[in-house]
Structures are given as C-alpha cells and as structure tokens.
PDB file of N, CA, C and O in Angstrom:
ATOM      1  N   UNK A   1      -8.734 121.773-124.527  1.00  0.00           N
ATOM      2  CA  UNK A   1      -7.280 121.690-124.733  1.00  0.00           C
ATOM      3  C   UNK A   1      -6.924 122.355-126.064  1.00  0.00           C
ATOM      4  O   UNK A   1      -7.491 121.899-127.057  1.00  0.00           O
ATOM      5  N   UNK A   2      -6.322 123.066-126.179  1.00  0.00           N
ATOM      6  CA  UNK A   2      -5.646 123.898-127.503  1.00  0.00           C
ATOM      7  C   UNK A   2      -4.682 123.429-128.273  1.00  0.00           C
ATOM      8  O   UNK A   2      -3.715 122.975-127.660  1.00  0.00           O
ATOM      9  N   UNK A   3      -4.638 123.391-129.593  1.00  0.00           N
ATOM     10  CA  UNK A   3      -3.584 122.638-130.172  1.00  0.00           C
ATOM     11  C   UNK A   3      -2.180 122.805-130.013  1.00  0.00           C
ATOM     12  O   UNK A   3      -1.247 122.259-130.602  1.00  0.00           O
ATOM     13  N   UNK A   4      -2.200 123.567-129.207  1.00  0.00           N
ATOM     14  CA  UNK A   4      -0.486 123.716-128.705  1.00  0.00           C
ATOM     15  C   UNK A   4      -0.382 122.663-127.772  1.00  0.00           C
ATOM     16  O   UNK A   4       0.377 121.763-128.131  1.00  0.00           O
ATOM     17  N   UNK A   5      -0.961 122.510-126.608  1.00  0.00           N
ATOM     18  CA  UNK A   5      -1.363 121.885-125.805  1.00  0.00           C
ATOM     19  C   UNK A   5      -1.066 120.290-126.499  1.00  0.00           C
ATOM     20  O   UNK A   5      -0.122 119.711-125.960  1.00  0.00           O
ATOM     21  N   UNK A   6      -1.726 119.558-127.569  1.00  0.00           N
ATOM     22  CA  UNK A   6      -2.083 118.621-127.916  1.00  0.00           C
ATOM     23  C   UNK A   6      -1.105 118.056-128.703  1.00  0.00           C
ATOM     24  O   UNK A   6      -0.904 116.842-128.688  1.00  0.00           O
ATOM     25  N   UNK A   7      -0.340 118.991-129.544  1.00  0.00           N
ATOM     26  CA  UNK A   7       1.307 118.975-130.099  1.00  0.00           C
ATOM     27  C   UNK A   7       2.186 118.732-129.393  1.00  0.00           C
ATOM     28  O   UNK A   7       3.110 118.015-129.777  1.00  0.00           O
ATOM     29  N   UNK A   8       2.136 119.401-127.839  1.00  0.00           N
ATOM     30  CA  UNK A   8       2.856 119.120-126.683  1.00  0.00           C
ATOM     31  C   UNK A   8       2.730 118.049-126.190  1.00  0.00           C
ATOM     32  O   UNK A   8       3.798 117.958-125.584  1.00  0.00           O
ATOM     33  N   UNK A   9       2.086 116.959-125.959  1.00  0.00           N
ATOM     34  CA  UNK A   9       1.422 115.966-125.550  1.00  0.00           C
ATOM     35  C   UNK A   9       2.146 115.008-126.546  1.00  0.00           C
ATOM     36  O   UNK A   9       3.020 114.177-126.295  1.00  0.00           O
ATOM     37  N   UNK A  10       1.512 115.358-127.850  1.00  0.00           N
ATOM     38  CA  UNK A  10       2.331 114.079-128.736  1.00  0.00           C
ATOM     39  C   UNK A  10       3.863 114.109-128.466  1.00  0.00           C
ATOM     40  O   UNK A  10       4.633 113.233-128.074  1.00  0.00           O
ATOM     41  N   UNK A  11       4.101 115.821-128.916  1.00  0.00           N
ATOM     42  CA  UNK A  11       5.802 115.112-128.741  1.00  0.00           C
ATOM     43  C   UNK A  11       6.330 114.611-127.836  1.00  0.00           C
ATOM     44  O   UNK A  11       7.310 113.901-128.064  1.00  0.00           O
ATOM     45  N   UNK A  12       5.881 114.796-126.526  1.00  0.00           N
ATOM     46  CA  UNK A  12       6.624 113.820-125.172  1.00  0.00           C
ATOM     47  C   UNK A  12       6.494 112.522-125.498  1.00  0.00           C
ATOM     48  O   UNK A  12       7.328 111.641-125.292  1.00  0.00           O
ATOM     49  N   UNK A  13       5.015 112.364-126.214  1.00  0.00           N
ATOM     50  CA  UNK A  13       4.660 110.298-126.152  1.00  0.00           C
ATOM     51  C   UNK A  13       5.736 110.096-127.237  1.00  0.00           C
ATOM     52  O   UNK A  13       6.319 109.023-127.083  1.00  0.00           O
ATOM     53  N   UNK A  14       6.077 110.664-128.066  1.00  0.00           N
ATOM     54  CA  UNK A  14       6.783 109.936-129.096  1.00  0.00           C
ATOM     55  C   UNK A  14       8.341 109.969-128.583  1.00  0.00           C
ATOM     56  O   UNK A  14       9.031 108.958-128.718  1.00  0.00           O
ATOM     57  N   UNK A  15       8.859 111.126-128.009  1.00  0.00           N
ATOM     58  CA  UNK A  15      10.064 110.865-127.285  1.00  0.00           C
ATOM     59  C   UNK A  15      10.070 109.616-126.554  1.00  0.00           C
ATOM     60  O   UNK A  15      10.710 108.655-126.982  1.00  0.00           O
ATOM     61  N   UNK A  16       9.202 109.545-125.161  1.00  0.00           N
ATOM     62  CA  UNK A  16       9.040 108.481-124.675  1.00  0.00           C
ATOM     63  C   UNK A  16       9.849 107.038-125.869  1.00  0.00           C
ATOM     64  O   UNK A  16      10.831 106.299-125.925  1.00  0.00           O
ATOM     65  N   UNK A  17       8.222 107.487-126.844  1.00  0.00           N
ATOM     66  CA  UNK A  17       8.686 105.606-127.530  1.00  0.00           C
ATOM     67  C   UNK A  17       9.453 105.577-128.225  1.00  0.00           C
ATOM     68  O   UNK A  17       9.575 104.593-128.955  1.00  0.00           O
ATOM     69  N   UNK A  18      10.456 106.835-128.312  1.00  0.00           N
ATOM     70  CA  UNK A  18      11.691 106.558-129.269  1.00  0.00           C
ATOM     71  C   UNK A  18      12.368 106.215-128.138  1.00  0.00           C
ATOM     72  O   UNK A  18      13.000 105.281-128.632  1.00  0.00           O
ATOM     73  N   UNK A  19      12.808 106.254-126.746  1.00  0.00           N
ATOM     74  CA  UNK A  19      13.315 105.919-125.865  1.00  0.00           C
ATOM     75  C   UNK A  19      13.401 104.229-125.764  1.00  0.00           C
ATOM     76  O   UNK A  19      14.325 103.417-125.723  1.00  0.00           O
ATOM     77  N   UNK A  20      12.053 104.163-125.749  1.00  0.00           N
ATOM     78  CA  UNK A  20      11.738 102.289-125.499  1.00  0.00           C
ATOM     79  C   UNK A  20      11.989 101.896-126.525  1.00  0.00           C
ATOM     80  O   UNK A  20      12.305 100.729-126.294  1.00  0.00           O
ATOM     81  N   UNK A  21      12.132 102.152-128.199  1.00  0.00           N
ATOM     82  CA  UNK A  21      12.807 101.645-129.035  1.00  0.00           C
ATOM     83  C   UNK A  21      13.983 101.290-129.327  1.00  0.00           C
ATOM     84  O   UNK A  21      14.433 100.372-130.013  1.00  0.00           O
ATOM     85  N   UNK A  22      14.578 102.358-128.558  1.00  0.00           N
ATOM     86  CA  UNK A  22      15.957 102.394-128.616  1.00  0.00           C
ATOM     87  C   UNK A  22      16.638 101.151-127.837  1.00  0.00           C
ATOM     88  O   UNK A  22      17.725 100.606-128.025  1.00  0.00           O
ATOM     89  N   UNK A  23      15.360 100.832-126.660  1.00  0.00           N
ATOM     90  CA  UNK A  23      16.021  98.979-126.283  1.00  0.00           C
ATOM     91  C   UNK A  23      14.971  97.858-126.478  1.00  0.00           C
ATOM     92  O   UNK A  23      14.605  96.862-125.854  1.00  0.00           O
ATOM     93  N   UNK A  24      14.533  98.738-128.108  1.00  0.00           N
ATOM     94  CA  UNK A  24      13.644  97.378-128.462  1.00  0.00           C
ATOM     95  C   UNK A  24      13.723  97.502-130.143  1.00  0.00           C
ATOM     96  O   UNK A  24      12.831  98.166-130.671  1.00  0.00           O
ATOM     97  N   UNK A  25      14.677  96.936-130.948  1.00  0.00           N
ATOM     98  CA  UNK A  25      14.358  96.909-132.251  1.00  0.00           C
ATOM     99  C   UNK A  25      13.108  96.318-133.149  1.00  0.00           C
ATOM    100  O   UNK A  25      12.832  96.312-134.348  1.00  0.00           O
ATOM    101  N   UNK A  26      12.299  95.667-131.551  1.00  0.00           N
ATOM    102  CA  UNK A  26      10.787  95.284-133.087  1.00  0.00           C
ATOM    103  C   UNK A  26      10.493  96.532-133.332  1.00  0.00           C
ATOM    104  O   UNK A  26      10.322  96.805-134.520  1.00  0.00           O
ATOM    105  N   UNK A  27      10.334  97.748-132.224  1.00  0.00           N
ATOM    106  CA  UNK A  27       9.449  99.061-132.286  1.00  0.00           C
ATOM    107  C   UNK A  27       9.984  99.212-133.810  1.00  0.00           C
ATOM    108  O   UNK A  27      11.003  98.858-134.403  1.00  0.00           O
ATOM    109  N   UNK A  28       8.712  99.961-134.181  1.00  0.00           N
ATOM    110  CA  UNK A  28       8.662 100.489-135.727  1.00  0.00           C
ATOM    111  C   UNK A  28       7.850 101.986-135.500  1.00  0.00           C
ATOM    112  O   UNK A  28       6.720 102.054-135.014  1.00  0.00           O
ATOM    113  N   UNK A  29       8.476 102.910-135.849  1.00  0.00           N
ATOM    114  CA  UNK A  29       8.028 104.088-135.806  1.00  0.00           C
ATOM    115  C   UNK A  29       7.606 104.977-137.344  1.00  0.00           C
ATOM    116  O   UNK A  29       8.442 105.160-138.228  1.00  0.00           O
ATOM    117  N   UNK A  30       6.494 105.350-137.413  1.00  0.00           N
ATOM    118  CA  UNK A  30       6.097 105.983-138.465  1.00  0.00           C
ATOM    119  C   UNK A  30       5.228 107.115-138.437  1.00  0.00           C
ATOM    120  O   UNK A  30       4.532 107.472-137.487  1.00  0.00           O
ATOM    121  N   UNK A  31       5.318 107.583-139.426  1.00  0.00           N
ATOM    122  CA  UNK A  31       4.403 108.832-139.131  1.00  0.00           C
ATOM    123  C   UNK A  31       2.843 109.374-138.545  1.00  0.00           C
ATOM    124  O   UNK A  31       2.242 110.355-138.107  1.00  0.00           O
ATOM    125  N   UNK A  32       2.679 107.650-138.972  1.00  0.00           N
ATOM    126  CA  UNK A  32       1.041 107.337-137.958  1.00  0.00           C
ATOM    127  C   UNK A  32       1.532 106.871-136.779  1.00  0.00           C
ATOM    128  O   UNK A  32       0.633 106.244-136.219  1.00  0.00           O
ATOM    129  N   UNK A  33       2.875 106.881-135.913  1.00  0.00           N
ATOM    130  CA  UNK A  33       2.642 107.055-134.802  1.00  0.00           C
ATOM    131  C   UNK A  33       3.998 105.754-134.207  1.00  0.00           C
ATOM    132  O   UNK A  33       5.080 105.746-134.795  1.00  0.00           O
ATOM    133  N   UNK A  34       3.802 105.022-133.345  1.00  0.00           N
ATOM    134  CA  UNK A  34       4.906 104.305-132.905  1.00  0.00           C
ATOM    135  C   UNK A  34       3.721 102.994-132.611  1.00  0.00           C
ATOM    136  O   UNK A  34       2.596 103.161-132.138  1.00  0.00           O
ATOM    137  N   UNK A  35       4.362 101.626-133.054  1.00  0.00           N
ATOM    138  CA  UNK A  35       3.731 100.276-133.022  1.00  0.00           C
ATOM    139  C   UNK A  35       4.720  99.480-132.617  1.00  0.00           C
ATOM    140  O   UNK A  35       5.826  99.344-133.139  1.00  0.00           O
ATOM    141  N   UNK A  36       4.266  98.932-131.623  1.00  0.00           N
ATOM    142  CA  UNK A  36       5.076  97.610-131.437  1.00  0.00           C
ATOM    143  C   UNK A  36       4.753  96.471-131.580  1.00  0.00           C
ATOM    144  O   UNK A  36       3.611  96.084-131.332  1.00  0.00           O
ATOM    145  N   UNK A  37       5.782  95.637-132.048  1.00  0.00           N
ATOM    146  CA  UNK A  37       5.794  93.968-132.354  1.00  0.00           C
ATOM    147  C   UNK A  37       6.430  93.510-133.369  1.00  0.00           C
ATOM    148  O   UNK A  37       6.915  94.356-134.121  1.00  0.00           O
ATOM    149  N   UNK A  38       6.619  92.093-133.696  1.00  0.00           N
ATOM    150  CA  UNK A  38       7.660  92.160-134.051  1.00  0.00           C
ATOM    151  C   UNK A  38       7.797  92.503-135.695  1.00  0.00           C
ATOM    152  O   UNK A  38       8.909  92.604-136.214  1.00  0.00           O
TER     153      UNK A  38
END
C-alpha cells in the first residue's frame, strides 16, 4: 500500500469519527487520532 493510499484511508476514518462526534460530545479528537469516552 503506498502512502497516498494510507493518507487516503486515514482521512475517510477521521471524517467518519468527526461524523459520530458530532452526535456524541464525549468523542475527543486529537492529533493522535479520535477516542471515545467520556
């Protein structure tokens, strides 16, 4: 897999969990990535 490839990959997952954050205020998003709880 090529790092374009793998850049591509993250940014969908993180769209995704900015999505599910958006109807979940525990989500905490940071630059190491997206965590949930509370």
């Amino acid at each position: 897999m090529s790092l374009q490839e793998k850049l591509e990959r993250l940014k969908i997952r993180n769209e995704e969990q900015g999505k599910l954050a958006n109807s979940d205020i525990s989500n905490s998003c940071t630059g190491g990535g997206c965590h949930t709880g509370p």
